[in-house]
C-alpha positions as CSV (number, residue, x, y, z in Angstrom):
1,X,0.0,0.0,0.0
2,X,1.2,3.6,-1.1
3,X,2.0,6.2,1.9
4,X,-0.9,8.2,0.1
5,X,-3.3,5.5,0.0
6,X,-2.5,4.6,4.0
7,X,-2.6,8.3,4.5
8,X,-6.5,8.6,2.9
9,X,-7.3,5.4,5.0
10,X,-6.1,6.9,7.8
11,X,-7.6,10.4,7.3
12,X,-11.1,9.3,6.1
13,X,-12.1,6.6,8.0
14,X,-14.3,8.5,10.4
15,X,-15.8,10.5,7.9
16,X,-16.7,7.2,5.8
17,X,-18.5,5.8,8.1
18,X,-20.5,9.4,9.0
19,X,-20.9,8.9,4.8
20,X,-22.2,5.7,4.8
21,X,-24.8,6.4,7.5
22,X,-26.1,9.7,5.8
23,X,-26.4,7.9,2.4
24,X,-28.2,4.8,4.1
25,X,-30.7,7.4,5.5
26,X,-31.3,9.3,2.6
27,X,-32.5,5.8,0.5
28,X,-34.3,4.2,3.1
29,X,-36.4,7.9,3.2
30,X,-36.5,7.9,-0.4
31,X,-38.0,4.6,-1.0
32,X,-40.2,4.6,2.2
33,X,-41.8,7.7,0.3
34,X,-42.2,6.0,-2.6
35,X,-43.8,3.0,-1.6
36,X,-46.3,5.1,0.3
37,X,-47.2,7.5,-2.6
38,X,-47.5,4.4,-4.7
39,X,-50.2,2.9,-2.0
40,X,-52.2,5.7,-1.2
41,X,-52.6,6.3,-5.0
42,X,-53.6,3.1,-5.8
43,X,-56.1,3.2,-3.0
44,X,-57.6,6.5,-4.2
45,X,-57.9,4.8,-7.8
46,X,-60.1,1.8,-6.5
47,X,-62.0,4.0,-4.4
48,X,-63.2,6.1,-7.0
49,X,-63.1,3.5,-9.7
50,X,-65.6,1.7,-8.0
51,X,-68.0,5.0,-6.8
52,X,-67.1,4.5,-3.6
53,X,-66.7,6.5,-0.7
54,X,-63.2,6.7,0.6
55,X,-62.7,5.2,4.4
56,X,-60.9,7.1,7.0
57,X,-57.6,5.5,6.1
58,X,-57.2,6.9,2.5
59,X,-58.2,10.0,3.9
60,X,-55.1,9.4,6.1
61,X,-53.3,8.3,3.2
62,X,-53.9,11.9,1.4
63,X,-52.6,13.5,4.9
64,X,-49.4,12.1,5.1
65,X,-49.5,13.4,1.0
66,X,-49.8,16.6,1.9
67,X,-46.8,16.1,4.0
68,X,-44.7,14.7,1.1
69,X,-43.4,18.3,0.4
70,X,-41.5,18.7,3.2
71,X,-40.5,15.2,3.1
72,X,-38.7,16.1,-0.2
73,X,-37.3,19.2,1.2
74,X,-35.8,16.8,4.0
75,X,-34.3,14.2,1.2
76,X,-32.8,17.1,-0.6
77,X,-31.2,18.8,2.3
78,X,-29.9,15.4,3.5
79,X,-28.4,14.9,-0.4
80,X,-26.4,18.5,0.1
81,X,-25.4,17.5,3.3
82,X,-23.9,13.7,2.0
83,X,-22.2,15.8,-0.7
84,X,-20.6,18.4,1.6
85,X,-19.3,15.1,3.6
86,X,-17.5,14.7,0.4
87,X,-16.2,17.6,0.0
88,X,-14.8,17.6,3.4
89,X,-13.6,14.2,3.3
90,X,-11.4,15.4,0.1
91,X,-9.6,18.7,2.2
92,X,-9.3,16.6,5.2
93,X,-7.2,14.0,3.2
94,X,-5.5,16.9,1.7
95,X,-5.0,18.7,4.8
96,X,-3.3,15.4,6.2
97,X,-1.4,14.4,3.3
98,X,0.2,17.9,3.2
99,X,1.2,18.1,7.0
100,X,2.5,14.2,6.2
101,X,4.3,15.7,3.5
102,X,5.7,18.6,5.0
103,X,6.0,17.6,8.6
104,X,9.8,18.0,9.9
105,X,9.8,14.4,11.6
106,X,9.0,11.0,11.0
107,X,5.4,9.3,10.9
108,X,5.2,5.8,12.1
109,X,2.6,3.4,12.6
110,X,3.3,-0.3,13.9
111,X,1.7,-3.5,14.2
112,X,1.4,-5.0,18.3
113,X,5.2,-5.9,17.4
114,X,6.3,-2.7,16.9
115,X,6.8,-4.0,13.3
116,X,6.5,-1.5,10.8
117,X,3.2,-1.0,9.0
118,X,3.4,2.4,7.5
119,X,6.0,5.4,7.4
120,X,6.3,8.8,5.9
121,X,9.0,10.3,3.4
122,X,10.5,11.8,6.9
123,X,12.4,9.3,7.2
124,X,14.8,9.8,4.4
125,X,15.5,13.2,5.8
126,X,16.6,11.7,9.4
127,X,17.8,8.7,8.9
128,X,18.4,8.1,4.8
129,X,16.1,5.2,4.8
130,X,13.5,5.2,2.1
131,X,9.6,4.6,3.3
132,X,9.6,1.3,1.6
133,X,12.9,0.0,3.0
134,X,11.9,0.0,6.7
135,X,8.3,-2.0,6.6
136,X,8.3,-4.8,8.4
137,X,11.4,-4.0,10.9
138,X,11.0,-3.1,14.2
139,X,10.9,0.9,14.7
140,X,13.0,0.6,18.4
141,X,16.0,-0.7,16.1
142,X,16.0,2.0,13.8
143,X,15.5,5.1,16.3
144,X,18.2,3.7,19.0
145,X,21.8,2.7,18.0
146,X,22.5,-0.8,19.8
147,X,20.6,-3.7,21.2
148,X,22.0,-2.3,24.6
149,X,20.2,1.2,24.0
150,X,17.2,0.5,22.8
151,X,14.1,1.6,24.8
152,X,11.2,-0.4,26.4
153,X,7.6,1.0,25.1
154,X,5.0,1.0,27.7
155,X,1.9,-0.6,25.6
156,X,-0.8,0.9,28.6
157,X,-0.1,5.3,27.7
158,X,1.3,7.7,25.9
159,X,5.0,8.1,26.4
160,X,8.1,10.3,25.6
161,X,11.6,8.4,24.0
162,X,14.9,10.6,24.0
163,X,17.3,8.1,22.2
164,X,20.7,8.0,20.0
165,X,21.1,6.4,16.7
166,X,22.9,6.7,13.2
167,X,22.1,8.0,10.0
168,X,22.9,5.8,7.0
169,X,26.1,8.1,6.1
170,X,27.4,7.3,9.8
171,X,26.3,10.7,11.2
172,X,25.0,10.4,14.7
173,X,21.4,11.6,15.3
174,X,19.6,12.6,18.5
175,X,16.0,11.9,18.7
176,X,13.1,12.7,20.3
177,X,9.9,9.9,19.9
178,X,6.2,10.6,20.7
179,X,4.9,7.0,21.3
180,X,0.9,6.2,21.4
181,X,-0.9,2.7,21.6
182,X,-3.8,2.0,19.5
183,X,-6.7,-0.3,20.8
184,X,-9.4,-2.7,19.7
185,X,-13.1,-2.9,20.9
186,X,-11.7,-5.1,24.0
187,X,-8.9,-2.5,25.2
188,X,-6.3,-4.8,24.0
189,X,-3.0,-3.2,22.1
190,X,-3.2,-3.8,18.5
191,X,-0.2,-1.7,17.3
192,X,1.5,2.2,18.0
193,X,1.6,5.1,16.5
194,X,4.8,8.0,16.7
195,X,6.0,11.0,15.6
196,X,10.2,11.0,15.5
197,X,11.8,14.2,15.7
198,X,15.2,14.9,14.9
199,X,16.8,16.8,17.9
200,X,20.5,16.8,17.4
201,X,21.3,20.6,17.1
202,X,19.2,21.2,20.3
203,X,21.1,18.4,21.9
204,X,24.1,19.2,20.8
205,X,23.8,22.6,21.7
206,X,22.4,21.4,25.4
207,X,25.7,19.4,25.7
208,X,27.8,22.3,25.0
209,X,26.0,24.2,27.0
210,X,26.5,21.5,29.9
211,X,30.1,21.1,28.7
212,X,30.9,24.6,29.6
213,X,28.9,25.1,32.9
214,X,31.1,21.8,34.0
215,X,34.0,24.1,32.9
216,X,32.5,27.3,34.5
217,X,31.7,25.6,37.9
218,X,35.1,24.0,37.9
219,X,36.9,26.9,37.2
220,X,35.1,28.5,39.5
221,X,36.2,26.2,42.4
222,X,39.7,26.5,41.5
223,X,39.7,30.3,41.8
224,X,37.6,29.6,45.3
225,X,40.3,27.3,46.2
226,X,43.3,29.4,45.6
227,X,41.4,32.0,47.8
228,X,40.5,29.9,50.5
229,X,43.5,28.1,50.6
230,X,46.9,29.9,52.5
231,X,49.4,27.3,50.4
232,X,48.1,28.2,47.0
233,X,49.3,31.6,46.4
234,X,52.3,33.6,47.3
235,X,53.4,37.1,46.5
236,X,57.5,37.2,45.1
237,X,59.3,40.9,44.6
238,X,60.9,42.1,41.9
239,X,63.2,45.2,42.7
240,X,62.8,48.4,41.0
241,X,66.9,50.1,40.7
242,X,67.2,53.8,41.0
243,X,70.4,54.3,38.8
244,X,71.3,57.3,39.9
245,X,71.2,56.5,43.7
246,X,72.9,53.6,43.1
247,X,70.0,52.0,45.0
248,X,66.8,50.0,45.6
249,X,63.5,52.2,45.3
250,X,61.0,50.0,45.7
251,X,59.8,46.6,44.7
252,X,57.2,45.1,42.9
253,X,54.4,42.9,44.1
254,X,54.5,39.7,41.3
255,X,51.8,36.7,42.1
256,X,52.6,33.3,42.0
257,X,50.8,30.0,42.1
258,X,51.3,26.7,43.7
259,X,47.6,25.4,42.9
260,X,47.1,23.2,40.6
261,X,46.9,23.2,37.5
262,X,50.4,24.6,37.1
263,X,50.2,27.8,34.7
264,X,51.0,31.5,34.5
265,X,49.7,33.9,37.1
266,X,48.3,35.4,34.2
267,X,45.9,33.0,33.2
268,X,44.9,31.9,36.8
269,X,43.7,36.3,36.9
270,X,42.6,35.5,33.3
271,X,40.0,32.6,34.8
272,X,39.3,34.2,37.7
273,X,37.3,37.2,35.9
274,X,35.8,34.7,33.4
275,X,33.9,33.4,36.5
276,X,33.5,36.6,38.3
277,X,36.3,36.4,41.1
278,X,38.7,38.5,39.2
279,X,38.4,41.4,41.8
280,X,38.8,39.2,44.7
281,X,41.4,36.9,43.4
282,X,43.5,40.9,42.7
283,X,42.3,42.0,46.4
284,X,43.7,38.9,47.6
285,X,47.2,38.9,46.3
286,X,47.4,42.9,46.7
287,X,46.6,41.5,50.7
288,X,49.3,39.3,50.9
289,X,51.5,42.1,48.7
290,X,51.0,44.1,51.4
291,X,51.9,42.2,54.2
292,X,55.4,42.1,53.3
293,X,56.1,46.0,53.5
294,X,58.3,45.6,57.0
295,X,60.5,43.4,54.6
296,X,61.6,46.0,52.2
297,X,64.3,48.6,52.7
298,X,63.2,51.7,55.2
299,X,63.2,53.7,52.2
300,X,61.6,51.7,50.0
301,X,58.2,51.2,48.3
302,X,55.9,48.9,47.6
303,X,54.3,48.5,43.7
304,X,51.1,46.8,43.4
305,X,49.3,46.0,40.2
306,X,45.2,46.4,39.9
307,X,42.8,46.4,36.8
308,X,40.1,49.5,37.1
309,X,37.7,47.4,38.2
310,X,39.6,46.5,41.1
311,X,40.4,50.3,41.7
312,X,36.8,51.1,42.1
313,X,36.1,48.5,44.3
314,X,35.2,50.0,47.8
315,X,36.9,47.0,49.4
316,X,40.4,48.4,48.0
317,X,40.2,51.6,50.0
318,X,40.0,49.4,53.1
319,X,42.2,47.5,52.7
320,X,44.9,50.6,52.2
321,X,43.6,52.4,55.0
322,X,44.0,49.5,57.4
323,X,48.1,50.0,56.6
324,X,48.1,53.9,58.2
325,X,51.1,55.7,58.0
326,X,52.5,52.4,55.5
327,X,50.1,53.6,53.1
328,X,52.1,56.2,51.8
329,X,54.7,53.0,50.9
330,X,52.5,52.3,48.3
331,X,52.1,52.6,44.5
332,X,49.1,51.5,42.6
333,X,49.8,50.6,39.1
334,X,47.0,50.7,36.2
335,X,47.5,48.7,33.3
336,X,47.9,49.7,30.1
337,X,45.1,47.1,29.3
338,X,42.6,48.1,31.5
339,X,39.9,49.6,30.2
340,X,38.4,52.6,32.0
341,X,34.8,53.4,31.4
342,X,34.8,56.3,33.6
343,X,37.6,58.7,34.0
344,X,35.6,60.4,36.6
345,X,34.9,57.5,38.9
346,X,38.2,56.8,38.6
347,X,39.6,60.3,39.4
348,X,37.4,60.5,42.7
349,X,38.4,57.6,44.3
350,X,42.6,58.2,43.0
351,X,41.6,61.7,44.8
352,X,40.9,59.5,48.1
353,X,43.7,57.0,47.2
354,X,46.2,60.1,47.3
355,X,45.0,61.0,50.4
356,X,46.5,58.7,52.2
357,X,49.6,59.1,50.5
358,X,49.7,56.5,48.0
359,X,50.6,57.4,44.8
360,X,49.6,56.2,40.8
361,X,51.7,54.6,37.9
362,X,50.2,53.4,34.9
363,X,51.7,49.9,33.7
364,X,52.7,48.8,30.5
365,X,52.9,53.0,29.2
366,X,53.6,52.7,25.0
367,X,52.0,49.6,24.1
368,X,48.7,50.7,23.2
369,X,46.7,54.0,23.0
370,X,45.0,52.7,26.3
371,X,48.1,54.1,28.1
372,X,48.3,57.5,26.6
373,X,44.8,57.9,27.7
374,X,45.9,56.9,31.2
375,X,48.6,59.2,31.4
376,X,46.5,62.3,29.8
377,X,43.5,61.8,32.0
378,X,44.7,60.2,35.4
379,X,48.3,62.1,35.6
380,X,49.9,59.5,37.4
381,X,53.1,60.2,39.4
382,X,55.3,57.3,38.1
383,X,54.9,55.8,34.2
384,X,56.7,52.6,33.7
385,X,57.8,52.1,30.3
386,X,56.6,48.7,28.2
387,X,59.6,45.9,27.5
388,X,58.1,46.3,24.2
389,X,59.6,50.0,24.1
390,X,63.0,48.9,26.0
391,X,64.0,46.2,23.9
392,X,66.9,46.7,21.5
393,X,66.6,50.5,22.7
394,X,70.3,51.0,22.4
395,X,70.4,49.6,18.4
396,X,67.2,50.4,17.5
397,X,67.2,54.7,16.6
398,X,63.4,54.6,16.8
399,X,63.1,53.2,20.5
400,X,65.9,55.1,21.8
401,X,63.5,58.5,20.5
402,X,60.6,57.3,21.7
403,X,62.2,56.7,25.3
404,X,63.7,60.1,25.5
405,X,60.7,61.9,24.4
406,X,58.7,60.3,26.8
407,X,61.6,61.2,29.5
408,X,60.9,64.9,28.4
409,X,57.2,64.4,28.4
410,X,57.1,63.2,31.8
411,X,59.9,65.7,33.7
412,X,57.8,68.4,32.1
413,X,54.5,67.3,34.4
414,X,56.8,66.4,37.1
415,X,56.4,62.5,36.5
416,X,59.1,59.7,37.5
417,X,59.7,57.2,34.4
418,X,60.4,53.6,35.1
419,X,61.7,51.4,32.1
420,X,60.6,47.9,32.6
421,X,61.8,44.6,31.5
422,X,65.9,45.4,30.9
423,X,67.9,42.8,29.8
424,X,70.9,43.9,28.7
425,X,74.0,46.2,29.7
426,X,73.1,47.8,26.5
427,X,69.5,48.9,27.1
428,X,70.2,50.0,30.6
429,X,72.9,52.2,29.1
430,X,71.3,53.4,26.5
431,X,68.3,54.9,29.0
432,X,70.7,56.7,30.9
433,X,71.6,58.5,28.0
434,X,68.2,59.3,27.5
435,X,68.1,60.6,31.5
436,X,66.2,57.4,32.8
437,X,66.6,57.1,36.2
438,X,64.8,53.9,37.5
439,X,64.4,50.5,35.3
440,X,63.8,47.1,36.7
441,X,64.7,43.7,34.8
442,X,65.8,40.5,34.8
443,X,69.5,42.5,34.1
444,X,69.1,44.2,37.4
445,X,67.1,41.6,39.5
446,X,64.8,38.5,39.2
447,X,61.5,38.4,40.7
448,X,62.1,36.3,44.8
449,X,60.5,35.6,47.3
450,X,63.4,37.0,49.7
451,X,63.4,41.0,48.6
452,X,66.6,41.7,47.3
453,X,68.3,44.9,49.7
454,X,71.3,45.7,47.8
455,X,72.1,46.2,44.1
456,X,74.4,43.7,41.8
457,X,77.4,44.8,40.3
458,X,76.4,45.2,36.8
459,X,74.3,48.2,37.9
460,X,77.4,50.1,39.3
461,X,79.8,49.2,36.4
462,X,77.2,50.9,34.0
463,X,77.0,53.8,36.1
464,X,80.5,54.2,36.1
């Protein structure tokens, strides 16, 4: 049997049988009135043939004539009606053929078995089987892939499948199976019908979506645990040389990790404000920065790097507060890379910041426009040049301009400049030709976690 012709008998069987009940009616009416105008005629004819009288019952006979009239206007209205159930039964069939046809799933009916016994074209599209080629086989072994996964169908109710399977090109599909039993007169299960929907974008989009909230929420714990946890972090300094002086000027606060996984400080900050604890992971190590001010040199300070976010945060002004007088031992550095939204906000609470005698260097100066913006709008008191600036300074004509036109820039709004990442005699000769005082590198010092109190004797041979 074609899918159309299972389709029609599908579609039209209730309205057959409303067909064949109104057609019944309208011929039993039509020759009940015909046999009766017949009889009472034939009465009429003997009565008057013979000179007769009629009796009471022809006169009956010509009452239930006078009646006929309506009795046709009955038969007629009952004719339009039988043809109107034909016209509907067409446009139903067509109606359901069409949403067959166009339907974005599979159709399915089955025999008590869950063998086969009729299937749209929809399952070409899902699983590259034609209609034809999957009567007769069981519909759990096509819409789950292995004897292991495939589901049980409850033959009392309605139920909901969520299964795996392949297409015939070895694509995996994720569907989604409406299952109904049909019944006879006695309420016992004589086959199923479905409706298979293909599901796999939503479901692989859902696994995605699980995939990275498993990330998220163990991320997440990692950041919690390097917070919570005294062992995981650590603060090392890096010292920052005044030339001149032949001295140590401050040091830098540099995090350090002994969580696991073993990475970068820069990608544990870099996680942290992917799950929201980048301020607090920043508050935390500027914390335990902090606490190692009695370790410096009397006359040293103490550099501590912060995004704007951080700055803003009211939870930084504690924390600096809480230090008194050793406040004014520290120097808050703004990266380059930090984007501020609001010079303003950012203004007032430097004001405050000030106050207590800490003072402002913007990070990473020269490696992006960022940082001129910095140093026009928040006038910091220190700019620390980029490595990217320093390097090759002392061969390279167009660095060695740059740096000394930034020194000018910055002695004429009475700014201290502080080249970062030297690594070379070289460089650190060639920026005090350019009148840089203070540099820091792995030339003048590594990064440890015991502060550094006196210079190396590279510095003083190149001051010499």
């Amino acid at each position: 049997m074609t899918d159309q012709a299972q389709a029609r008998q599908v579609a039209t069987e209730e309205i057959l049988n409303s067909r064949r009940v109104v057609s019944s009616a309208v011929v039993v009416l039509a020759v009940t009135m015909a046999i009766a105008l017949v009889s009472y005629v034939w009465d009429w004819i003997d009565a008057v043939s013979a000179g007769e009288f009629p009796e009471p019952d022809e006169w009956l006979g010509m009452v239930g004539l006078a009646g006929l009239p309506y009795a046709v206007v009955v038969t007629r209205r009952l004719v339009r009606f039988e043809r109107m159930l034909t016209t509907r039964e067409r446009e139903a069939v067509q109606a359901f053929q069409d949403t067959v046809d166009n339907a974005h799933g599979w159709i399915w009916q089955t025999d008590a078995d869950m063998r086969i016994t009729y299937s749209s074209h929809g399952v070409h599209a899902m699983l590259g089987h034609q209609p034809s080629e999957v009567i007769g086989r069981v519909v759990c072994e096509l819409i789950s892939d292995g004897a292991s996964a495939r589901p049980k169908v409850d033959p009392g109710g309605r139920q909901e499948l969520a299964t795996e399977t392949r297409h015939t090109d070895g694509s995996v599909r994720h569907l989604s199976t409406t299952v109904a039993p049909m019944f006879d007169e006695t309420g016992r299960t004589v086959g199923y019908r479905g409706f298979t929907a293909d599901v796999t974008v939503e479901k692989v989009a859902q696994i995605a979506q699980d995939e990275k909230q498993r990330r998220y929420a163990e991320a997440r714990a990692r950041i919690e645990q390097a917070l919570d946890d005294p062992e995981a972090m650590y603060v090392v300094l890096q010292p920052i040389v005044d030339i001149d002086g032949q001295r140590i000027a401050g040091m830098e606060a540099l995090a350090r990790f002994n969580a696991e996984p073993k990475r970068t400080p820069d990608l544990w900050f870099a996680e942290a404000w992917e799950v929201g604890l980048g301020i607090d992971l920043e508050l935390h190590a500027i914390d335990l920065a902090c606490r190692r001010l009695p370790e410096l040199p009397a006359h040293g300070y103490l550099s501590i790097n912060l995004s704007a976010q951080t700055l803003t945060d009211p939870r930084l002004l504690d924390l600096l507060s809480g230090l008194g007088d050793q406040a004014r031992r520290i120097v808050v550095e703004v990266t380059e890379h930090t984007a501020i939204d609001d010079y303003g906000v950012v203004g007032d609470v430097l004001d405050r910041i000030r106050a207590l005698g800490a003072r402002l260097a913007v990070d990473d100066a020269g490696a992006g426009y960022a940082s001129m913006q910095h140093i026009l709008r928040l006038r910091p008191d220190i700019i620390k040049l980029d490595r990217s600036i320093i390097a090759d300074n002392d061969v390279d004509p167009a660095r060695f301009a740059l740096i000394g036109a930034m020194a000018n820039f910055a002695v004429s709004l009475g700014m201290v400049v502080i080249a970062e990442g030297v690594e070379t005699p070289g460089e650190l000769a060639a920026l005090t030709e350019n009148q840089i005082c203070h540099a820091q590198g792995y030339y003048l010092a590594r990064p440890a976690v015991e502060p550094l109190m006196e210079l190396t004797p590279p510095v003083t041979s190149v001051a010499a």
